[in-house]
Each structure stands twice: as C-alpha cells, then as structure tokens.
N, CA, C and O atoms as a GROMACS GRO file, in nm:
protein
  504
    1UNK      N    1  14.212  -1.993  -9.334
    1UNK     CA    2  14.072  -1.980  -9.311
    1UNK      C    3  14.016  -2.117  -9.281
    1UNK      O    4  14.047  -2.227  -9.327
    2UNK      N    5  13.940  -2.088  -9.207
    2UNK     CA    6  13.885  -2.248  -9.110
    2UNK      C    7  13.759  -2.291  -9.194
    2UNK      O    8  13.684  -2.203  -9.239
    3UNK      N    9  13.740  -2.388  -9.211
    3UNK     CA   10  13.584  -2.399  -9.226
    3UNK      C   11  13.545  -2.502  -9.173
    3UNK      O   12  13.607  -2.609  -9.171
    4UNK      N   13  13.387  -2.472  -9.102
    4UNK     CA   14  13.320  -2.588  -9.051
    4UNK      C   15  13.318  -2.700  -9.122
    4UNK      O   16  13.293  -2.701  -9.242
    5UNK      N   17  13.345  -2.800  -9.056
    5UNK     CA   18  13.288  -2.955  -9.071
    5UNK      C   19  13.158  -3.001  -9.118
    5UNK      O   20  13.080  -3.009  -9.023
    6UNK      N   21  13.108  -3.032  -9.220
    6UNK     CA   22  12.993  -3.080  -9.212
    6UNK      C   23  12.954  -3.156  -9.112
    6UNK      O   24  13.045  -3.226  -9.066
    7UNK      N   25  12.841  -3.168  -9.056
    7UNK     CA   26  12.803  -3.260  -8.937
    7UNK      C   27  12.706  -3.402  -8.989
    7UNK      O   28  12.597  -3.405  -9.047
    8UNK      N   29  12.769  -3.480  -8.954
    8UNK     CA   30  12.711  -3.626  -9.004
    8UNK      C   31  12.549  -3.658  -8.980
    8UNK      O   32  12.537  -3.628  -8.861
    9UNK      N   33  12.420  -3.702  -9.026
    9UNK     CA   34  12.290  -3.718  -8.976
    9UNK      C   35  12.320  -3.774  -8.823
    9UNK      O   36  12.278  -3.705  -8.729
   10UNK      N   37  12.393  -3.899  -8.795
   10UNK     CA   38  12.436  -3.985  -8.703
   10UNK      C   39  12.443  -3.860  -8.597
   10UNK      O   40  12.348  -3.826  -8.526
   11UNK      N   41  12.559  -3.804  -8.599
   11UNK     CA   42  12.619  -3.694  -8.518
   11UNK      C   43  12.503  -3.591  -8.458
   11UNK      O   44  12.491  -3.551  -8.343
   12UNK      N   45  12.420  -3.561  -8.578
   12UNK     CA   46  12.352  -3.480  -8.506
   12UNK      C   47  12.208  -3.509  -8.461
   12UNK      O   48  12.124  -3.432  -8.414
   13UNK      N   49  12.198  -3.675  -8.494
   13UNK     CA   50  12.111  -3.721  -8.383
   13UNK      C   51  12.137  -3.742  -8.255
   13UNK      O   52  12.047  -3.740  -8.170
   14UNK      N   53  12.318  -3.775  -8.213
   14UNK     CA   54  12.355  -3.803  -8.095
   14UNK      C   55  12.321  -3.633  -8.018
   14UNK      O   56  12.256  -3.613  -7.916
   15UNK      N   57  12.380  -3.543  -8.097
   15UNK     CA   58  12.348  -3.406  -8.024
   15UNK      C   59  12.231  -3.363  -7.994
   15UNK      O   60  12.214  -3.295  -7.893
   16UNK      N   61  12.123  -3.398  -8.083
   16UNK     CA   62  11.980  -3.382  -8.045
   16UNK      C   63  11.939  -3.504  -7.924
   16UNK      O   64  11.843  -3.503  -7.847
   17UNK      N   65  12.039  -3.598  -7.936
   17UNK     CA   66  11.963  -3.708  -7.836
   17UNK      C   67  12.062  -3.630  -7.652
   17UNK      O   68  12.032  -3.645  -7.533
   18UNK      N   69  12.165  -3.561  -7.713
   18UNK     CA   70  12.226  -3.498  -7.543
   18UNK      C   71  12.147  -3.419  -7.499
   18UNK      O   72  12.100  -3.438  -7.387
   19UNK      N   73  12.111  -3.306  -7.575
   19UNK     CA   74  12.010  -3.242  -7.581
   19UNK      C   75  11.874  -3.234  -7.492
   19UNK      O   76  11.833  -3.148  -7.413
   20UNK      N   77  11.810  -3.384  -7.547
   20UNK     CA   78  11.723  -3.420  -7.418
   20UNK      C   79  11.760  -3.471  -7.346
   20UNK      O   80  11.681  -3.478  -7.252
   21UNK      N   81  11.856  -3.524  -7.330
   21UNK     CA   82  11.893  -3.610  -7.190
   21UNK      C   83  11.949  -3.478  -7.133
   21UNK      O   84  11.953  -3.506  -7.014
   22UNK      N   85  11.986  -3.376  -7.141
   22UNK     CA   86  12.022  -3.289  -7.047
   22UNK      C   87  11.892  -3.189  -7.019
   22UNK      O   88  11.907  -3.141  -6.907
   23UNK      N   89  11.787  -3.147  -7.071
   23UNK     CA   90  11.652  -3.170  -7.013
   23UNK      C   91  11.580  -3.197  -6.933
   23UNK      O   92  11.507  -3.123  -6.867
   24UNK      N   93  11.599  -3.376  -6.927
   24UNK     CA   94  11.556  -3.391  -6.873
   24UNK      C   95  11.570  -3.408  -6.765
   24UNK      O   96  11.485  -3.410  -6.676
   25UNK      N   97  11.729  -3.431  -6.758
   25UNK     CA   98  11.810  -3.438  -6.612
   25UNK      C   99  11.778  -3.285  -6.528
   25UNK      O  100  11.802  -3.279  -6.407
   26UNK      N  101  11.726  -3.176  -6.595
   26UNK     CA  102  11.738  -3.035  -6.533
   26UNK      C  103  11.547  -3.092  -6.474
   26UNK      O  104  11.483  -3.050  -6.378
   27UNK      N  105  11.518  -3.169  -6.551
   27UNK     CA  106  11.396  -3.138  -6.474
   27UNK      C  107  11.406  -3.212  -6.364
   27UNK      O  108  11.373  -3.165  -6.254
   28UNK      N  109  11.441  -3.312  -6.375
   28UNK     CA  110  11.469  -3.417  -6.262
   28UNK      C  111  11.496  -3.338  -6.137
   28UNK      O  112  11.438  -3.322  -6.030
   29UNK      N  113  11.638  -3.282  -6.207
   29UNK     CA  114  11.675  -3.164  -6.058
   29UNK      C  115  11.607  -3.101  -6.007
   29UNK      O  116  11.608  -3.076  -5.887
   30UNK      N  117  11.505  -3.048  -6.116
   30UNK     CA  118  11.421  -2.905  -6.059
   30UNK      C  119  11.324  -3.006  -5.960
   30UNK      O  120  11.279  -2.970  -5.851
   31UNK      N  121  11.307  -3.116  -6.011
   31UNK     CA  122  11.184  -3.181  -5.886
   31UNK      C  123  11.239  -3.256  -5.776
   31UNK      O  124  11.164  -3.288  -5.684
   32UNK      N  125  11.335  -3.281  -5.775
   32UNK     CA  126  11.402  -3.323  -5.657
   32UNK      C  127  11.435  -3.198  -5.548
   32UNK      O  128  11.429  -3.213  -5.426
   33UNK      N  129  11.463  -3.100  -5.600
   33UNK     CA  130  11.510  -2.993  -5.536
   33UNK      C  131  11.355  -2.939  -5.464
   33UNK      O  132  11.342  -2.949  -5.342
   34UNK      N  133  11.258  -2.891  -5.538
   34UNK     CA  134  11.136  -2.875  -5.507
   34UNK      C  135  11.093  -2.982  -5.373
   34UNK      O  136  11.088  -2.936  -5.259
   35UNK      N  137  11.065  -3.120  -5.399
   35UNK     CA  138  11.059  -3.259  -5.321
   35UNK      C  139  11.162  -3.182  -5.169
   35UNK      O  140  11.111  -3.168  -5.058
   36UNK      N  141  11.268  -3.154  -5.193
   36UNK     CA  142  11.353  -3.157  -5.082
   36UNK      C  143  11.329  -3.055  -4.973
   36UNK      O  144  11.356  -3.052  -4.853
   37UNK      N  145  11.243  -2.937  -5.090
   37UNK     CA  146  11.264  -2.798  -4.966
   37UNK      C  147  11.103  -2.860  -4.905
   37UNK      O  148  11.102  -2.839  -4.783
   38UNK      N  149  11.007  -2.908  -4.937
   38UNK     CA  150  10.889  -2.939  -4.947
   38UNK      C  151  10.864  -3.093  -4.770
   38UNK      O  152  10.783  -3.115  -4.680
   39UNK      N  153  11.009  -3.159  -4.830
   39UNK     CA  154  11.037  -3.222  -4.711
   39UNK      C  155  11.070  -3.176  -4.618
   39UNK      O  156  11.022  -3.212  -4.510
   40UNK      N  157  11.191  -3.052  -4.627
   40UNK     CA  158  11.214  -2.994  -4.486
   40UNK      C  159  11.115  -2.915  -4.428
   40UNK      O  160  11.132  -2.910  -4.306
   41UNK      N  161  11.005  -2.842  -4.472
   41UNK     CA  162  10.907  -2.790  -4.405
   41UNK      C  163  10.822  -2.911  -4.340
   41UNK      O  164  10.758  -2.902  -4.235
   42UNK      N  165  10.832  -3.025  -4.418
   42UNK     CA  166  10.732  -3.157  -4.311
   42UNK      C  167  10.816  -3.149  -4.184
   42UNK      O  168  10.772  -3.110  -4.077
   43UNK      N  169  10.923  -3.183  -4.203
   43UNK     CA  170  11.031  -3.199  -4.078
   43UNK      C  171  11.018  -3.128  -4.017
   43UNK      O  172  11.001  -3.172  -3.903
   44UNK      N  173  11.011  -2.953  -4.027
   44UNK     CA  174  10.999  -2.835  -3.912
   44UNK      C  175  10.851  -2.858  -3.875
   44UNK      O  176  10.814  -2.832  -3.761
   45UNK      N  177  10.798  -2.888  -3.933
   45UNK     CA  178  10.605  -2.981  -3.875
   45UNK      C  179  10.583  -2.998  -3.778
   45UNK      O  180  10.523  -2.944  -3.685
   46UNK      N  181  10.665  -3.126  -3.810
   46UNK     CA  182  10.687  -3.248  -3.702
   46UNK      C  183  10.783  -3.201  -3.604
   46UNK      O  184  10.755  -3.227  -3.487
   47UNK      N  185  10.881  -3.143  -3.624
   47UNK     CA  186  10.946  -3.068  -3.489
   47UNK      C  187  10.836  -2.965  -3.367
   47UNK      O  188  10.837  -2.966  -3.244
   48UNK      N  189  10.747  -2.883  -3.467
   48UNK     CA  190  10.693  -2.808  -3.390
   48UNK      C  191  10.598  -2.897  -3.352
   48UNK      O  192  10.615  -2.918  -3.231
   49UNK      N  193  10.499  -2.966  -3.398
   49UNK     CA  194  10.404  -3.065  -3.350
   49UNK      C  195  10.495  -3.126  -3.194
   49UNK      O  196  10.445  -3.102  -3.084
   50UNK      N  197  10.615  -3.195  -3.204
   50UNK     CA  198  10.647  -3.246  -3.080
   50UNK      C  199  10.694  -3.201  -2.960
   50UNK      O  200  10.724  -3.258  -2.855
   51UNK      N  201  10.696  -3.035  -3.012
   51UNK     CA  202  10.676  -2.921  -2.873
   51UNK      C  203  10.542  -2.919  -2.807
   51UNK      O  204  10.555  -2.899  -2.686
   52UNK      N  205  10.419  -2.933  -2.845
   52UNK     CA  206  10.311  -2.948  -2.843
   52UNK      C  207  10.228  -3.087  -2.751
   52UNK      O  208  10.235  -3.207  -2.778
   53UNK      N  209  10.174  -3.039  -2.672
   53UNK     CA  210  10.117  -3.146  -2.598
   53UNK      C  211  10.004  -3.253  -2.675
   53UNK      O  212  10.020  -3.231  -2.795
   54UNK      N  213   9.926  -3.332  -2.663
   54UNK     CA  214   9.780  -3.344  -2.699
   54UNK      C  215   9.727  -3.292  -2.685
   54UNK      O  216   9.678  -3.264  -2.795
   55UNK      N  217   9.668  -3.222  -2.589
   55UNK     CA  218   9.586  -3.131  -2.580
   55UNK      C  219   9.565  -2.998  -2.668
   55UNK      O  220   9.454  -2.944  -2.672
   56UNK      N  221   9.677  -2.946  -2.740
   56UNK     CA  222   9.687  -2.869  -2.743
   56UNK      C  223   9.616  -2.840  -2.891
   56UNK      O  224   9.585  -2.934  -2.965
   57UNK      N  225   9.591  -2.692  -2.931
   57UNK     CA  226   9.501  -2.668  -3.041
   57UNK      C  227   9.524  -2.664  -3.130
   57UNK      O  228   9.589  -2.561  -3.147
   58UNK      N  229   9.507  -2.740  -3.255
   58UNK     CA  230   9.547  -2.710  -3.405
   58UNK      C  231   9.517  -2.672  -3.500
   58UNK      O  232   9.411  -2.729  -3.523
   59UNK      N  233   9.533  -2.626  -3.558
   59UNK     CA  234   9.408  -2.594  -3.714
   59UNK      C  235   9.511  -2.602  -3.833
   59UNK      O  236   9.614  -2.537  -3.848
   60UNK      N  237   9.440  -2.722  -3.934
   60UNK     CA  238   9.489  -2.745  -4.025
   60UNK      C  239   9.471  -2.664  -4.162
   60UNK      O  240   9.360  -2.616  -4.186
   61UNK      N  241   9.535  -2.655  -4.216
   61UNK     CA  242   9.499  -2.526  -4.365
   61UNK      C  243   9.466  -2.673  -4.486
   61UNK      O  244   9.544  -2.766  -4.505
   62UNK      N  245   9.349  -2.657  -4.545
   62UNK     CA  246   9.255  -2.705  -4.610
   62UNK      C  247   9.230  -2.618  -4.702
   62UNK      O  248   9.119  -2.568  -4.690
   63UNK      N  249   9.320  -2.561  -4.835
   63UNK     CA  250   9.272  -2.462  -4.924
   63UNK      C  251   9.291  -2.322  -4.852
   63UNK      O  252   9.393  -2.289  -4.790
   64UNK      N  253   9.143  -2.223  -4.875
   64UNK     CA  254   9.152  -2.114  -4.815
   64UNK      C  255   9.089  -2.127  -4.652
   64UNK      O  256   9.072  -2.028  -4.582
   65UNK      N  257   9.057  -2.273  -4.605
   65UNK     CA  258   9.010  -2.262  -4.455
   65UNK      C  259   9.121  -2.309  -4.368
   65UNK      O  260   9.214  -2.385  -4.393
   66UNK      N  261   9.093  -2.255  -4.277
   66UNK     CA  262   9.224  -2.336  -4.149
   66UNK      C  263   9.040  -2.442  -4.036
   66UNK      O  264   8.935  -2.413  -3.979
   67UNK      N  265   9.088  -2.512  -4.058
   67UNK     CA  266   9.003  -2.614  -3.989
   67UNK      C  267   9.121  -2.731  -3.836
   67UNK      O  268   9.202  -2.823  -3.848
   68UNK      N  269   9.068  -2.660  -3.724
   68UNK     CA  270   9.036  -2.734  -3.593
   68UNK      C  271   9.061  -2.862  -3.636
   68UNK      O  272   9.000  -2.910  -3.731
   69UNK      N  273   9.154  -2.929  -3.567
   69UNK     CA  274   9.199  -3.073  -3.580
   69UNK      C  275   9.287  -3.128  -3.470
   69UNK      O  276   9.355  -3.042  -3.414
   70UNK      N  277   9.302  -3.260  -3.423
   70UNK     CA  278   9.373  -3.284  -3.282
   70UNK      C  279   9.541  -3.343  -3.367
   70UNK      O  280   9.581  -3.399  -3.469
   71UNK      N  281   9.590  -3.282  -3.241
   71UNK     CA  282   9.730  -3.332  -3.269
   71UNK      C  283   9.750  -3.484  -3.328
   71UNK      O  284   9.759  -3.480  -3.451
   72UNK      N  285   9.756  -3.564  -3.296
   72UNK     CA  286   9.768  -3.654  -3.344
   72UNK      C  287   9.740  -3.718  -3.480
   72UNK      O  288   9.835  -3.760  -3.545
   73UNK      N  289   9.635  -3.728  -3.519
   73UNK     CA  290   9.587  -3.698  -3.661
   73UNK      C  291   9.694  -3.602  -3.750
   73UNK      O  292   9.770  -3.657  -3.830
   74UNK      N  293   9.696  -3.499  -3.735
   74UNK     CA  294   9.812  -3.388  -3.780
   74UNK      C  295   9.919  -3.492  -3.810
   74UNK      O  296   9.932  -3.543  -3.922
   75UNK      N  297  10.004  -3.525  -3.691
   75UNK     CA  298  10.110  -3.606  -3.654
   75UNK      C  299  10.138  -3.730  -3.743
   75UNK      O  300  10.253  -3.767  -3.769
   76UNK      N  301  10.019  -3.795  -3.792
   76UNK     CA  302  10.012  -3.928  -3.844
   76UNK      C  303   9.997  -3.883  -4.015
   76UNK      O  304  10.021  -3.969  -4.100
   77UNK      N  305   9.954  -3.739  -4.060
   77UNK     CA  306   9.928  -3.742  -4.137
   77UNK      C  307  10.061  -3.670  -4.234
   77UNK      O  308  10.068  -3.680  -4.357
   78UNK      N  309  10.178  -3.586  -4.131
   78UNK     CA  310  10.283  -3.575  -4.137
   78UNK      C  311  10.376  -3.656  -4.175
   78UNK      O  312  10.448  -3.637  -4.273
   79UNK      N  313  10.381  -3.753  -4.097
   79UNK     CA  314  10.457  -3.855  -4.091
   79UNK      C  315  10.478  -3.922  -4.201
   79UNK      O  316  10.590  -3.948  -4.247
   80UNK      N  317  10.310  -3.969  -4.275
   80UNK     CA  318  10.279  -4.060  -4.392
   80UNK      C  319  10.346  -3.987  -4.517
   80UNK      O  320  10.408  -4.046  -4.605
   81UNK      N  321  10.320  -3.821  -4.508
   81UNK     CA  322  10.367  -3.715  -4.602
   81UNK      C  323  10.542  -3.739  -4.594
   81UNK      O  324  10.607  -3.755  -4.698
   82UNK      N  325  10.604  -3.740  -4.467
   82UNK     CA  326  10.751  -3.754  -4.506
   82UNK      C  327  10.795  -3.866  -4.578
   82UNK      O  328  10.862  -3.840  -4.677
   83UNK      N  329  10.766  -4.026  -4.544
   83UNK     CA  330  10.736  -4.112  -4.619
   83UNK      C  331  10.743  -4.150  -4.741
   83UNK      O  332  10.800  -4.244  -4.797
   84UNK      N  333  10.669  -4.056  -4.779
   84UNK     CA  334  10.580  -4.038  -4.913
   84UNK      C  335  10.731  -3.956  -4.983
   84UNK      O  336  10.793  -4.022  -5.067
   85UNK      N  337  10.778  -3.828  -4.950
   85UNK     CA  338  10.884  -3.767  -4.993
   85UNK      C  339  11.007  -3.825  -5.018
   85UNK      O  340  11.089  -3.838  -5.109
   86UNK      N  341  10.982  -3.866  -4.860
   86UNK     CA  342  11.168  -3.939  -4.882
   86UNK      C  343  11.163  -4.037  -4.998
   86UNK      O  344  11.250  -4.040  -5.085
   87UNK      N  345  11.050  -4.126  -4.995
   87UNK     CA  346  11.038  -4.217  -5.138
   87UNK      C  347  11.063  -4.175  -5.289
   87UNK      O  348  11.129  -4.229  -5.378
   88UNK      N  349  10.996  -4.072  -5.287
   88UNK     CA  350  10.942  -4.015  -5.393
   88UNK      C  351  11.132  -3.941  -5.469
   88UNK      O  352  11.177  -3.942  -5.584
   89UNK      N  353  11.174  -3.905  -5.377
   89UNK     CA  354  11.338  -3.836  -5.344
   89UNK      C  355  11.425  -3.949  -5.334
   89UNK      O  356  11.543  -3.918  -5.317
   90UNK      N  357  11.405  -4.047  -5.340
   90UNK     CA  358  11.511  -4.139  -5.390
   90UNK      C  359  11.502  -4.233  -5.535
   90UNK      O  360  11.590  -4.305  -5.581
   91UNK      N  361  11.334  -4.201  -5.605
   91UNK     CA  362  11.359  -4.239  -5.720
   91UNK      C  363  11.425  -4.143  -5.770
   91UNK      O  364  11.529  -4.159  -5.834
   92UNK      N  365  11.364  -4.018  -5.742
   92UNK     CA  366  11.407  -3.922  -5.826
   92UNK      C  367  11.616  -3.898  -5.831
   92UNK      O  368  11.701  -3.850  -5.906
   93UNK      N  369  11.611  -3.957  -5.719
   93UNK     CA  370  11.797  -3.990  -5.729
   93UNK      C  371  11.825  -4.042  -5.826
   93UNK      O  372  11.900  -4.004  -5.916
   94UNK      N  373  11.770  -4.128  -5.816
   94UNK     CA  374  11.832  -4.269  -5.907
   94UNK      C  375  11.812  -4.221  -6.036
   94UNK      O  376  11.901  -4.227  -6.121
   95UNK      N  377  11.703  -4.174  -6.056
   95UNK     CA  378  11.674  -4.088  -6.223
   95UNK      C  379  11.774  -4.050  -6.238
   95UNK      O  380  11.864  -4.094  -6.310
   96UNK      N  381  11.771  -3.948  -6.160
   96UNK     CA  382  11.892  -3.828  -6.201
   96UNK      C  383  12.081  -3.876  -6.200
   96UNK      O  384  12.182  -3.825  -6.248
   97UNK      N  385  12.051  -4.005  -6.110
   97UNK     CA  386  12.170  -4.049  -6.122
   97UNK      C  387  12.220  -4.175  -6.298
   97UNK      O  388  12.329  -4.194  -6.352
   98UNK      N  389  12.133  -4.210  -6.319
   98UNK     CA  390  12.108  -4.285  -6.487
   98UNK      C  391  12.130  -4.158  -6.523
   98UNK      O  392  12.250  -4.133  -6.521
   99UNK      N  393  12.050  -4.051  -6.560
   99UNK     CA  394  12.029  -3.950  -6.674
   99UNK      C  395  12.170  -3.896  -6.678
   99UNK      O  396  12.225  -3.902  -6.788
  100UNK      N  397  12.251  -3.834  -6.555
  100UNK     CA  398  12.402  -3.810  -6.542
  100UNK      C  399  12.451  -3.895  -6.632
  100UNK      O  400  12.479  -3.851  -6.744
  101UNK      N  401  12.474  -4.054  -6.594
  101UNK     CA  402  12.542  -4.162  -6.684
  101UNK      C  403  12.536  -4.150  -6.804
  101UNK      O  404  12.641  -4.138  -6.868
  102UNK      N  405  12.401  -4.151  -6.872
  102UNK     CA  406  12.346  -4.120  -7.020
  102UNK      C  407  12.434  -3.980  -7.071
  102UNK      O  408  12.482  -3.948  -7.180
  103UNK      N  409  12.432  -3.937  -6.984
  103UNK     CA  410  12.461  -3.740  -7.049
  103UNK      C  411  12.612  -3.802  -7.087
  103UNK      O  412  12.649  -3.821  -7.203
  104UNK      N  413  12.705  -3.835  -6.952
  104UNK     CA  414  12.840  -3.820  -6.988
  104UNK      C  415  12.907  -3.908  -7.083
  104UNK      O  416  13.016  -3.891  -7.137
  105UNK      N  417  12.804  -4.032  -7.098
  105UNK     CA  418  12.840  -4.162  -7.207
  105UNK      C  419  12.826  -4.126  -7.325
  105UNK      O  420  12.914  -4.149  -7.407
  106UNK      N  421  12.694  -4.051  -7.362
  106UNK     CA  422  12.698  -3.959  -7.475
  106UNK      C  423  12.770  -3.815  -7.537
  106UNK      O  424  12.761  -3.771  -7.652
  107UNK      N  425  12.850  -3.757  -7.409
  107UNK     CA  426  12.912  -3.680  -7.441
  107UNK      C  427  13.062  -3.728  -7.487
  107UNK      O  428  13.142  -3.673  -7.563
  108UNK      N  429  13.073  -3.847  -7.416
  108UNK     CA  430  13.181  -3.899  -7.437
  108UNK      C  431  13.217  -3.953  -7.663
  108UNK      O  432  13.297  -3.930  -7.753
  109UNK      N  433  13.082  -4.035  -7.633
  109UNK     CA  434  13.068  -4.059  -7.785
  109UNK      C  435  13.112  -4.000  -7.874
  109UNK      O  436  13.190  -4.043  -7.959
  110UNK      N  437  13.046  -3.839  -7.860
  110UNK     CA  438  13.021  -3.742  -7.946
  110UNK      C  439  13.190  -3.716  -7.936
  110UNK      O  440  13.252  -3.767  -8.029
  111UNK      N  441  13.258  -3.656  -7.852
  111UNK     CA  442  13.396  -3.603  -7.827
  111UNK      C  443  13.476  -3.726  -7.895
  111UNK      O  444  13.594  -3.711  -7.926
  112UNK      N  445  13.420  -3.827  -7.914
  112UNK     CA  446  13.497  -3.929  -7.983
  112UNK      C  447  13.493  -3.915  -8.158
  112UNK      O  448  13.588  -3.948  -8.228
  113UNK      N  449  13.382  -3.867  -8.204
  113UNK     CA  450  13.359  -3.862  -8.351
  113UNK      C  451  13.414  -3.750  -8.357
  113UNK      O  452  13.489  -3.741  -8.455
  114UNK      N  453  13.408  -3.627  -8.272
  114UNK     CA  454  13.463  -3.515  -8.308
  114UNK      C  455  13.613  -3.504  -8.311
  114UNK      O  456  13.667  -3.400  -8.350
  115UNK      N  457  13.679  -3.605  -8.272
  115UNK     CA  458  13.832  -3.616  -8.276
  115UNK      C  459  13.869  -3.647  -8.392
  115UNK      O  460  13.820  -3.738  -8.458
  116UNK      N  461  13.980  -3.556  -8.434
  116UNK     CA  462  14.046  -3.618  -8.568
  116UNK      C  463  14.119  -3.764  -8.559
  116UNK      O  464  14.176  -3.810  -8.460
  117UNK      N  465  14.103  -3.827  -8.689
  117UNK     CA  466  14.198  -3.927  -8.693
  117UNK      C  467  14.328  -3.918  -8.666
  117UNK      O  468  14.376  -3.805  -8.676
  118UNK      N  469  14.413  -4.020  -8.629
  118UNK     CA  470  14.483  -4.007  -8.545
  118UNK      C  471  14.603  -4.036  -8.712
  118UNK      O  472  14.577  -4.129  -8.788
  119UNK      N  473  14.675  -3.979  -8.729
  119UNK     CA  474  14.813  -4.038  -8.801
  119UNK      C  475  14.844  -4.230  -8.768
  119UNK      O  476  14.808  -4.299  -8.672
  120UNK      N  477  14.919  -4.267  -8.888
  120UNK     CA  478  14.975  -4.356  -8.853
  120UNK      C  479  15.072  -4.347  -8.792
  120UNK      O  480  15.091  -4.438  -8.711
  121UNK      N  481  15.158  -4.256  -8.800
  121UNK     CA  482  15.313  -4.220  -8.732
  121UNK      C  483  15.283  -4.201  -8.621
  121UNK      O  484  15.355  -4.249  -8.532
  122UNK      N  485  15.167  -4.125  -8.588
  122UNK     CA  486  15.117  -4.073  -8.411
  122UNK      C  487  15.104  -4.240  -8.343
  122UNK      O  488  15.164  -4.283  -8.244
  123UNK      N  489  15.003  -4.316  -8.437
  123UNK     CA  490  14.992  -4.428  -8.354
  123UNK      C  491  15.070  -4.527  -8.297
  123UNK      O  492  15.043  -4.594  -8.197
  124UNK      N  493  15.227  -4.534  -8.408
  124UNK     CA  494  15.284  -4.599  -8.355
  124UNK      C  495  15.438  -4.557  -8.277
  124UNK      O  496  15.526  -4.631  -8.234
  125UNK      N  497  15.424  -4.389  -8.281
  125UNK     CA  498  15.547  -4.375  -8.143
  125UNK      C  499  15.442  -4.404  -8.028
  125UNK      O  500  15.323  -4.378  -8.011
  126UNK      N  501  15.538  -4.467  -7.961
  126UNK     CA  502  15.500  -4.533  -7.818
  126UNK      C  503  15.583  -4.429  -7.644
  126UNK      O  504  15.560  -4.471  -7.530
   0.00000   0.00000   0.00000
C-alpha cells in the first residue's frame, strides 16, 4: 500500500508559483493569438484598399455608423494600425517566450525535489 508523500511548504509554493506562470503564459497566448487574427484582417484591408483607385468610395464603420471617408486617410490609418500590431505581437512574443522559460525551469525544479534520493551504490556504478 502506497502512501502519499507529504508535500514540503517550499514545494508547494513552487507548484502554486507553476501554476501562475502557466496562466499566465495561456493568457499571453490567448492575446497574441487574438493580436494575430486582428492583424490579418488589417492586411486583407489594405489588400482590398489597393484594388481601389482614389477616387473611389469609402465608408468607414465608426461604432453603429458607416461614415464616407477618402481612400487615403483609410490607407494611412491602416497602415499605422498594422504597425501598432506587429509591435504590440512581438512583445507579446517575447512574453510568452520568458514565461515558456520560467514554466520549464520550474518544472524542471519541481521534477528535481520530486526525485528520490539516489543510493550510494547507484551513485557510484559508473
């Protein structure tokens, strides 16, 4: 018959501390992922905008109004918006790329306390 391990205070602060770091890494994702589909609709924008002459008629959505506006303006205000994303989508990399590090350094930890001691006889066949 097996019985659980007591779990050390230490131990189960590291598990409460993976805990949030895997949290927060899901949120990270969830907003990067959001950021990304959010960018590719700027991009199909700006694709359809550059089928489009100057001349041609626009109306921008402003809430519940679509409001008359010239291409260009549109164009510039697109542009600043991709900008703005792609930026915004490479902190959020880098977050998510630390928070990864944190997760697996701490999982690593933990898988380390959770290992039994090793024998002396184990340690020294080579």
């Amino acid at each position: 018959m097996s019985t659980v391990p007591e779990v050390s205070p230490q131990l189960q602060e590291q598990l409460t501390r993976l805990q949030q770091l895997q949290q927060t890494l899901q949120i990270v994702i969830t907003q990067r992922q959001q950021l990304d589909l959010e960018l590719a609709e700027t991009e199909r924008a700006l694709a359809e905008l550059d089928k489009l002459s100057d001349t041609s008629i626009i109306y921008k959505s402003i809430g519940a109004l679509l409001v008359k506006t010239d291409r260009q303006t549109v164009l510039k205000e697109l542009q600043e918006r991709k900008e703005l994303l792609n930026t915004r989508i490479s902190v959020l990399a880098r977050q998510e790329e630390r928070a990864r590090s944190k997760v697996k350094e701490l999982q690593q930890k933990i898988q380390d306390r959770l290992k039994p001691p090793e024998s002396e006889e184990a340690s020294v066949k080579i």
